[in-house]
C-alpha positions, 0 to 999 in steps of 0.5 A: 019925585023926578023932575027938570029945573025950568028957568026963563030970562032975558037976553038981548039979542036972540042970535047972539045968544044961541051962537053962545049956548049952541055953539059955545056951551054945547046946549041944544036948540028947542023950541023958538018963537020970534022973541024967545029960544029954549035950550036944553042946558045940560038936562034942563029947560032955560027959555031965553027971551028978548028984553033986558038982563036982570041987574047984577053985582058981586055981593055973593061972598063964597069963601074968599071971592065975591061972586056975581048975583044972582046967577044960574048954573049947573054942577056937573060930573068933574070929568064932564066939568073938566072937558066943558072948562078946557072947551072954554078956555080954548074959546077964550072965555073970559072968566069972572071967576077962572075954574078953580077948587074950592072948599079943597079937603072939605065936605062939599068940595067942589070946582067951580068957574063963572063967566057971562053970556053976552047978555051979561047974565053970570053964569057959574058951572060946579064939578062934583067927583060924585054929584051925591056931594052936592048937599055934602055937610059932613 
């Protein structure tokens, strides 16, 4: 079965947002109403509604870094994950978790970075030599 992801939550400030997905992150604009915009976020569907941003804390342990919870994101191609990374350190986004390597010479080793919109929804951003590493155990 094939399918996209949906998710829907809350930013608030419409404008600030897509400046941030459009213009920063690359996404492309869908479909808009006066309080909400959906986005293609690298091959699937968020819809960004005004209202208040889920609480989050850094209680999601991964290896030796508290990560922020929850979060969304999205594992990419290493070679797309690189360009996207050098694009937001050019950009000066400010990291919670800088891009990084982690599990290194382990199943699964994948390189990551978390940053948030200006919302403060945490966002974290995997890159996969293959993307048949995702579930990699062994």
């Amino acid at each position: 079965m094939r399918s996209h992801f949906h998710l829907a939550y809350n930013v608030r400030d419409l404008d600030d947002a897509r400046r941030f997905y459009r213009d920063v992150l690359g996404c492309r604009e869908g479909r808009s109403a006066p309080t909400w915009v959906d986005f293609d976020f690298f091959g699937h569907e968020i819809s960004l509604h005004l209202g208040e941003p889920f609480p989050t804390a850094r209680t999601g342990r991964v290896g030796d870094h508290l990560v922020p919870m929850p979060h969304l994101g999205v594992a990419l191609q290493l070679e797309d994950w690189k360009v996207l990374a050098g694009r937001l350190s050019e950009q000066g986004i400010n990291f919670e978790l800088a891009p990084s390597v982690r599990f290194h010479g382990q199943p699964g080793e994948q390189w990551t970075m978390f940053f948030y919109d200006p919302s403060g929804n945490p966002i974290e951003i995997k890159g996969f030599p293959t993307l048949d590493a995702l579930f990699q155990t062994a």
